[in-house]
C-alpha positions as CSV (number, residue, x, y, z in Angstrom):
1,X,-2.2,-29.9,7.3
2,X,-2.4,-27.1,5.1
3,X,1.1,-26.0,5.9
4,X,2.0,-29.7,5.0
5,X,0.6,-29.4,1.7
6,X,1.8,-26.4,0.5
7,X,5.3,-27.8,0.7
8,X,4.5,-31.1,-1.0
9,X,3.3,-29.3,-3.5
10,X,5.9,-26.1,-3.7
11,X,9.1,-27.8,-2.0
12,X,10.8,-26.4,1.3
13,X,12.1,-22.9,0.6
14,X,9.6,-22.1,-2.4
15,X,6.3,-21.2,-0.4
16,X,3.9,-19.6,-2.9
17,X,4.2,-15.7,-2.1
18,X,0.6,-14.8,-4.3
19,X,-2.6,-16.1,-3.9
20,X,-5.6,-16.1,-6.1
21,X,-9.4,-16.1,-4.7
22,X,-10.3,-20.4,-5.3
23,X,-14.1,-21.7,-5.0
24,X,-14.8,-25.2,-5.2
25,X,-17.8,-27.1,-3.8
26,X,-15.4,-29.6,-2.2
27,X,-16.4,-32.9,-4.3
28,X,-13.1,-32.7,-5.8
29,X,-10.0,-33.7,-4.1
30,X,-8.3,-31.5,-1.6
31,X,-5.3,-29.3,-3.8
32,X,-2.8,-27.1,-2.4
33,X,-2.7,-23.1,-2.7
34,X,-0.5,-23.1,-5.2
35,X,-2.1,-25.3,-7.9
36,X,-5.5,-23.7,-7.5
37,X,-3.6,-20.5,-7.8
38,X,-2.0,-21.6,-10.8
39,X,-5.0,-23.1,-12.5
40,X,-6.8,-19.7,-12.0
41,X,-3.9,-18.1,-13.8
42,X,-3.3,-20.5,-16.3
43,X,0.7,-20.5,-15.5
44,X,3.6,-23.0,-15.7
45,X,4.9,-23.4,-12.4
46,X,8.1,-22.0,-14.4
47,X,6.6,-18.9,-16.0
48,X,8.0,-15.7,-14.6
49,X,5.8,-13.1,-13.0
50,X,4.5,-10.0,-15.2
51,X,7.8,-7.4,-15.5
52,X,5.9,-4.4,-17.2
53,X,5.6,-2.8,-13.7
54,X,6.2,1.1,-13.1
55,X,8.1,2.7,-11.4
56,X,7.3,6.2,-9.8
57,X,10.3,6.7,-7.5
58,X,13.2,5.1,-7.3
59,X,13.3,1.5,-8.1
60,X,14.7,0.4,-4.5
61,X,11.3,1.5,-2.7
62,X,9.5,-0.9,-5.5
63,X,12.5,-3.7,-5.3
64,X,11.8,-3.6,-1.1
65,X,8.6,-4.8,-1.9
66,X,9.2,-7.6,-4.5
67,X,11.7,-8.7,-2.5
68,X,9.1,-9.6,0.3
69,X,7.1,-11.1,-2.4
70,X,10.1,-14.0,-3.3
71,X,10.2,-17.3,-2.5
72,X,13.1,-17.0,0.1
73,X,12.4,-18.5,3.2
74,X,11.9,-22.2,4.5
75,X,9.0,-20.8,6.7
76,X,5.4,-21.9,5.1
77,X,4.1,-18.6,4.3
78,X,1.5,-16.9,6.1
79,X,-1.9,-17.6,4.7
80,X,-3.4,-14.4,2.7
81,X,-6.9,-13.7,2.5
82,X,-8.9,-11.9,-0.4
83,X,-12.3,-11.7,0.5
84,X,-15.0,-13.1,-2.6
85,X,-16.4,-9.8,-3.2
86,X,-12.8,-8.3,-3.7
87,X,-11.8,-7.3,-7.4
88,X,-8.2,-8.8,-7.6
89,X,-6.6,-7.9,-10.8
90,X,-4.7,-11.2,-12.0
91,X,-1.4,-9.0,-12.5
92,X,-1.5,-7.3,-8.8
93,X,0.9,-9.0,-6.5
94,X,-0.5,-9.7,-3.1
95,X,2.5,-10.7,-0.4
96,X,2.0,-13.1,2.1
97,X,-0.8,-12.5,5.1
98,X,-1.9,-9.8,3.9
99,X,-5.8,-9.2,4.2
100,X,-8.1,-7.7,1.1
101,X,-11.8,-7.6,2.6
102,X,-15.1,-7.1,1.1
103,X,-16.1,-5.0,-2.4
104,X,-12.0,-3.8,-2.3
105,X,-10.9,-3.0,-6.2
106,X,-7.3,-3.9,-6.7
107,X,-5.7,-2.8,-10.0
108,X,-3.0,-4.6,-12.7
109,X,0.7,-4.1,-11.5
110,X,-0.5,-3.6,-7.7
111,X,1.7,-4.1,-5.0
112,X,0.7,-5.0,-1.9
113,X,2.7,-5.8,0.9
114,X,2.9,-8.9,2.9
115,X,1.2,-8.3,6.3
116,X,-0.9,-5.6,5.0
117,X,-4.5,-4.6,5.2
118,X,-6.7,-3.1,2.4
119,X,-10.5,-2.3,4.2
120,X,-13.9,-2.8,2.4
121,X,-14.5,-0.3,-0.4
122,X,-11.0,0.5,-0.9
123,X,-9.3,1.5,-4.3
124,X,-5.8,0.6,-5.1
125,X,-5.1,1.8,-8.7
126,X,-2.8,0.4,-11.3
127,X,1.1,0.1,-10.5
128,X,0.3,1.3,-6.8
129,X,2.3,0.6,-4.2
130,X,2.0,-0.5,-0.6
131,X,4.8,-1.5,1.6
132,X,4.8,-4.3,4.4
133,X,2.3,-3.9,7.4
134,X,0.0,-1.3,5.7
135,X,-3.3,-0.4,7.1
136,X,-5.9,1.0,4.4
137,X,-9.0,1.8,6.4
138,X,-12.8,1.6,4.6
139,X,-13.2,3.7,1.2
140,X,-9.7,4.9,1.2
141,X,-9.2,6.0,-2.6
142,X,-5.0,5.4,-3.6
143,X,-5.5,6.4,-7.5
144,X,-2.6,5.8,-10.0
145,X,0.6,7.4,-8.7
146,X,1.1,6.4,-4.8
147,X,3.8,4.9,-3.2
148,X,3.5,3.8,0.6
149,X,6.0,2.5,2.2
150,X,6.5,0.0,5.4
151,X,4.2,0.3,8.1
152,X,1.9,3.6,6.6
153,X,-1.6,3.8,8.1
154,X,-4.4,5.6,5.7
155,X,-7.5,6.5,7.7
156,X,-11.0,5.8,6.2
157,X,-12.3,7.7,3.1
158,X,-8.6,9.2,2.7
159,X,-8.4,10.7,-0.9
160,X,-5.1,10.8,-2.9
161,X,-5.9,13.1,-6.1
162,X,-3.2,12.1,-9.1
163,X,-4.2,15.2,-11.7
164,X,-2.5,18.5,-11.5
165,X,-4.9,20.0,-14.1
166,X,-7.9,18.4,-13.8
167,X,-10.3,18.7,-16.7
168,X,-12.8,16.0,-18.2
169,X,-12.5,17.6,-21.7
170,X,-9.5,19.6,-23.9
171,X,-10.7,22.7,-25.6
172,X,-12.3,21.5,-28.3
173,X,-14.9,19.7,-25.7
174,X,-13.6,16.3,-26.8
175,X,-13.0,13.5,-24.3
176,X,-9.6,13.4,-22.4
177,X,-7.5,10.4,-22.9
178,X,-5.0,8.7,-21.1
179,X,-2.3,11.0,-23.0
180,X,-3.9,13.9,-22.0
181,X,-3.3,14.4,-18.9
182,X,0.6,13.8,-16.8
183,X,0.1,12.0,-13.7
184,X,1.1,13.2,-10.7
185,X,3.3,11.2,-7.8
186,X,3.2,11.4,-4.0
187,X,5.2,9.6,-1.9
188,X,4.2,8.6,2.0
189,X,7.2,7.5,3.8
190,X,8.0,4.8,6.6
191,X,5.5,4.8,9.7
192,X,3.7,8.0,8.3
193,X,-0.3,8.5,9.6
194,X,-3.2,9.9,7.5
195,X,-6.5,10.9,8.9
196,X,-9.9,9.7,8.0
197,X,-11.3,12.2,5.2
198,X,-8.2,13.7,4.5
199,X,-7.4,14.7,1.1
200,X,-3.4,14.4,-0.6
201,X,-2.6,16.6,-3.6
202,X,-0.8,15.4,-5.8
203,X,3.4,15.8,-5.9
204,X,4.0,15.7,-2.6
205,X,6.1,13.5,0.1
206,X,4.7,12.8,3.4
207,X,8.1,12.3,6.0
208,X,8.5,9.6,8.1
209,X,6.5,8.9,11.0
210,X,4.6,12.3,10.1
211,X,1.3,12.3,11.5
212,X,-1.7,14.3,9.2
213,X,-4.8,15.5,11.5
214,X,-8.3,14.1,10.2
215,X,-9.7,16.0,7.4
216,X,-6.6,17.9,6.3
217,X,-6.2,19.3,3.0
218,X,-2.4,18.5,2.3
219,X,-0.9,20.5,-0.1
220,X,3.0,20.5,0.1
221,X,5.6,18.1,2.0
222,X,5.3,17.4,5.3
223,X,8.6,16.6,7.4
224,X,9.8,13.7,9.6
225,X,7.6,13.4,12.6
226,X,5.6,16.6,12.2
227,X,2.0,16.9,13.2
228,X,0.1,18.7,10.4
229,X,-4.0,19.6,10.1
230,X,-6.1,22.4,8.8
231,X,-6.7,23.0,5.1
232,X,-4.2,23.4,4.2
233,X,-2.4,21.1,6.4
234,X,0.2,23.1,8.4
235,X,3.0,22.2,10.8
236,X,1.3,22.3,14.3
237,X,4.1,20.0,16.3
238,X,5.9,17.2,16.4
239,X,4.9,13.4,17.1
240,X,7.2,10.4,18.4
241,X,7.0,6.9,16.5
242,X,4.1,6.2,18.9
243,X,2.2,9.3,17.8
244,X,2.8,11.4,21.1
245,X,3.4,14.8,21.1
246,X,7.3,15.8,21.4
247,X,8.4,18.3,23.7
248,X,11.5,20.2,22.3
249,X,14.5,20.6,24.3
250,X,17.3,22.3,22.9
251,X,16.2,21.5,18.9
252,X,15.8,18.0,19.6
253,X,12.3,16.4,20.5
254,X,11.7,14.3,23.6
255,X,9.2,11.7,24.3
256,X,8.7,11.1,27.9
257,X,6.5,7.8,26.8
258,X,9.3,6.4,25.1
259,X,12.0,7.9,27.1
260,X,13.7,8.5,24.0
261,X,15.5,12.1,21.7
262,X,14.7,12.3,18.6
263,X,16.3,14.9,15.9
264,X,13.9,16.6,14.3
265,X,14.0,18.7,10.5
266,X,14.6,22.3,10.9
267,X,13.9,22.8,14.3
């Protein structure tokens, strides 16, 4: 029935891709998604989405994620849950089935994926992005400046710093503003892992399917499919796309899970 609604009220092939947090104590009558969403953000059904978004990389890793965001598919979309306690910034875009649980803080210009998961206590800052099918586990801290893309798992109480000279104060002892200070970037790329209580400094790229060791200290890139711990985090092997070791054969890595060679940066 809910399906049903949603395309009364939206038409077939314009499935409402954001959802807002609606309480009601039922006595009213029965509206779809998208009007309550609407009525929370006082919009036109015909008034374009917030554009002041930024960009940290290149604009196709942000476009891949707007795109999943449109309107495009005949398919009722997958129903998205933001949990009461959540803090849902009215300009953060939330794609479809993706799950924000309890006491999570969600900043303006957010992207979240559809499919993803942000745990309890998480922070997303402003203009952060997450690709489809993230997992952000419990306390996770993504300040201003990250970029994940599809499918990136962040373990719990993971800690992305953004400041490459932190200081509270300038010389003179007087209170840093926002133009104080240049923030940093870091980049996590497709399929990538990070350990619970790990910490990411600032300005670097974490490679594809990489796979960082609980309570690393990363400090500089980190290839496609290497295996990196310690602090700081150092190359100690090489992972498959299902997080098994590689054995190396003749520079090429070899999962006998998967059955499968994969190439393998520098080897």
């Amino acid at each position: 029935l809910e399906q049903l609604s949603m395309r009364e009220c939206t038409g077939i092939g314009q499935i409402a891709r954001e959802v807002g947090v609606q309480a009601g104590d039922g006595s009213e009558r029965k509206r779809c998604p998208e009007d309550q969403y609407r009525e929370k953000r006082g919009e036109e059904s015909h008034q374009p989405q917030p554009a002041d978004v930024r960009n940290f990389f290149a604009m196709s890793e942000r476009d891949t994620v707007l795109k999943g965001l449109q309107d495009d598919t005949l398919a009722p979309a997958p129903a998205t849950f933001v949990h009461p306690t959540a803090d849902v910034s009215d300009r953060a875009r939330i794609g479809a089935g993706s799950k924000i649980w309890r006491q999570a803080h969600v900043r303006e210009d957010a992207l979240i994926g559809a499919g993803s998961i942000v745990g309890a206590g998480v922070y997303v800052g402003a203009g952060v992005t997450l690709g489809r099918h993230c997992k952000v586990q419990n306390n996770a801290l993504l300040y201003e400046g990250v970029t994940l893309e599809d499918g990136v798992f962040i373990g719990p109480q993971v800690c992305f710093t953004n400041d490459f000279l932190p200081r509270a104060v300038n010389p003179d002892l007087s209170l840093k503003s926002a133009a104080d200070w240049e923030e940093g970037r870091t980049l996590v790329r497709e399929g990538a892992s990070i350990g619970a209580q790990s910490v990411v400094v600032t300005g670097v790229t974490i490679g594809r399917w990489a796979l960082v060791g609980a309570g690393s200290v990363v400090t500089r890139d980190v290839p496609d499919h290497a295996l990196v711990y310690g602090s700081p985090a150092r190359v100690q092997g090489w992972v498959c796309e299902c997080a098994r070791r590689l054995e190396i054969r003749d520079g090429e890595g070899w999962c006998a899970v998967c059955q499968r060679t994969i190439g393998l940066p520098g080897v």
